[in-house]
N, C-alpha and C positions, 0 to 999 in steps of 0.2 A: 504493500500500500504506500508505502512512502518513496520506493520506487518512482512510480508511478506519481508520485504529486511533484518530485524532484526533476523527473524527468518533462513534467509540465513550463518546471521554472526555467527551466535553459531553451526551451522552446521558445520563451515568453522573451529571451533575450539577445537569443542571437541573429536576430533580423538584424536589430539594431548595432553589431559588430563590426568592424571593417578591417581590411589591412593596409596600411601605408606604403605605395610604392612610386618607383619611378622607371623609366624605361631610359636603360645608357644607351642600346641602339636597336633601331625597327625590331621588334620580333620578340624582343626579350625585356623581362619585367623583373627586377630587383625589389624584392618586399624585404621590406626594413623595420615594421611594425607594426601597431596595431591601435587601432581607436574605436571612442562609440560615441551615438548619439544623444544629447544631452538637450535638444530641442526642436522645435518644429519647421523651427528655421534651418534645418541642414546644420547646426553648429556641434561640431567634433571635437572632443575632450581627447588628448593621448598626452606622452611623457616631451617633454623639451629637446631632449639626446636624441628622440626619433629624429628629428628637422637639424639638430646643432651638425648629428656626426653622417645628415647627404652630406655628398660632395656640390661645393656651392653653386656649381652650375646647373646641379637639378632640382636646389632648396625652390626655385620659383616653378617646376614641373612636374612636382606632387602631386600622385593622384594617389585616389580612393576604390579597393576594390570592394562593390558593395552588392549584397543579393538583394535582386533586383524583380524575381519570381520564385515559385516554390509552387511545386507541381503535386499532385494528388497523393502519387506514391511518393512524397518526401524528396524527388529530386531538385536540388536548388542550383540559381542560375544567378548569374555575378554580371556586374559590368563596370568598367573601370571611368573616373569621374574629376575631373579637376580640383584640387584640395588649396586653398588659399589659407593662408596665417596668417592669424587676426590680431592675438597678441599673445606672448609666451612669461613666463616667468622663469627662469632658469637656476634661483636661488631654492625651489621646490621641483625643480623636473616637472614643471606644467605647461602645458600648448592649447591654445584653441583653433582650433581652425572652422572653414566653411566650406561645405562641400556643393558644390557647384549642380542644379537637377535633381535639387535632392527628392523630389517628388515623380520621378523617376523611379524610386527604387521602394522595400519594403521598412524602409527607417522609420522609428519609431523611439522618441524620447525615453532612456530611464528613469525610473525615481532615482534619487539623491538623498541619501540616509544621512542623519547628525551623525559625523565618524567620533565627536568626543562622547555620544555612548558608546564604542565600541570596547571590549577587556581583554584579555587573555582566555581564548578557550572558547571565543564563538566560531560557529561550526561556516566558512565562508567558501568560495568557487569563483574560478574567474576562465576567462573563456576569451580566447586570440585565434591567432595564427604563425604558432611559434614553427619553425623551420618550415615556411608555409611553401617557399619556391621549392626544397630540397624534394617536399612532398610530391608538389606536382611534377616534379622530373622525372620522381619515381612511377607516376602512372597512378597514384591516388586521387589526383583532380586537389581542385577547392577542397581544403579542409579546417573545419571550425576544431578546436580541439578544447576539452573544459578537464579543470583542475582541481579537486577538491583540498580542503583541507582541516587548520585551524588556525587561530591568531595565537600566536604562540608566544609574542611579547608585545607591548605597546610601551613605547619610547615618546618622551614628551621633550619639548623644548627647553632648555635649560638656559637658553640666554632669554627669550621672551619674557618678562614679567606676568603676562599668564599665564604660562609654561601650558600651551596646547597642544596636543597631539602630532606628534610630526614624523612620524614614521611608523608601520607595523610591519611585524616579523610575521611570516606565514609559512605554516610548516610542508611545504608542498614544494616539487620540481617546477621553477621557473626555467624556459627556456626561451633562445634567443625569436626573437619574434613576437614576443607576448607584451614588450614593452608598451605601454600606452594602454592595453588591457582592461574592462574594470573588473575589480573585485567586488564580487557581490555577497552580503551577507544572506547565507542558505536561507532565515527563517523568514526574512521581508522581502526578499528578494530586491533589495535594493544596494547601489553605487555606494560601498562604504570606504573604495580606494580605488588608485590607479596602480597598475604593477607598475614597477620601472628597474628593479636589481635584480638580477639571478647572480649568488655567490655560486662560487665555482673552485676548484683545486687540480691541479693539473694530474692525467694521468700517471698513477702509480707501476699501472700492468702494462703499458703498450709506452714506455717514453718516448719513441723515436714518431709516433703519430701526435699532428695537432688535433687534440681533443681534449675535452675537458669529463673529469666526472662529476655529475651534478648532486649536488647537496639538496636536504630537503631542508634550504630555508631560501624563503624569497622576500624580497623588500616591499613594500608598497608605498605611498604616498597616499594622505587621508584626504578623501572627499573634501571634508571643508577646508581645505588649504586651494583648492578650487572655485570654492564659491566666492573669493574675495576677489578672481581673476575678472569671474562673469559677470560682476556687478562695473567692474569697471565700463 
């Protein structure tokens, strides 16, 4: 039964998911990370490092790959959409951007939870496009891929005088591509961070291969370190 109500929640979110890429030449598509919709207007919530570390000839050729149908039997259908940067924060790892058509596609705004209730130990999920090109080269298509986990520290600001929430630890495999991501708490189903770290340690069993083996902690960034972007 809770299958089945959980399995509802991701349905409920991942229309509203995108990947961030850009195209270095005809043919070929470089996904860098990942964003969602945060309003009706086409405005996309992801991390600052997605946009800081393109390469700056293609920071102004950002698009968005977003689903755009979803067919009876579940098969879903993408199309790629010009992403404009609205305004970034980089002292939080936050971006907004606007995505171009957004009425076009099946985008649909998340809720936005107060992240200063969130503790230690609530049960959360977040859902990207991490190794999303590596995927499709392999002949899996488009794939959305979700993460369970728990918050497993909350870390507050210590130079702020009202020392607000500014980071959570989540005990789940962050991988590359998920940056921008939201983390959604399991029970409201809502936006209570943005992923933006996957720690990492270099291989032990293969040294002579560039790889990493991934740890089960990831970073996030708290929603309302966000809300003070969008008011701007």
């Amino acid at each position: 039964m809770f299958q089945k109500r959980f399995s509802g929640k991701i349905k409920d979110v991942r229309d509203s998911v995108i990947a961030i890429c850009f195209s270095p030449t005809p043919g070929q598509i470089a996904i860098i990370g990942s964003g969602f919709c945060i309003s009706d207007g086409g405005k996309i919530l992801t991390a600052a490092h997605v946009y800081n570390q393109t390469p700056p000839e293609f920071q102004s050729k950002l698009l968005g790959m977003v689903m755009n149908k979803r067919e009876s039997d579940g098969l879903e259908h993408y199309i790629w959409l010009p992403l404009k940067l609205i305004r970034k924060d980089d002292a939080n790892d936050i971006a907004l951007f606007e995505l171009s058509d957004y009425k076009k596609t099946l985008l649909h705004p998340l809720e936005l939870e107060d992240s200063e209730k969130v503790e230690a130990g609530n049960d959360v999920y977040f859902i990207g496009f991490p190794y999303a090109a590596n995927l499709m080269s392999e002949g899996f298509g488009v794939t959305l891929v979700v993460n369970r986990g728990i918050i497993s520290n909350v870390k507050q600001d210590g130079v702020d005088p009202a020392h607000p929430k500014n980071w959570f630890i989540v005990d789940a495999i962050n991988n590359p591509g998920n940056s921008g991501c939201p983390l959604i708490d399991a029970e409201s189903n809502k936006v209570i961070g943005i992923m933006n770290v996957a720690f990492r340690t270099k291989s032990q069993t293969v040294p002579n291969l560039d790889i990493r083996e991934p740890m089960h902690i990831g970073g996030a960034k708290p929603i309302n370190l966000a809300k003070s972007l969008l008011k701007k």
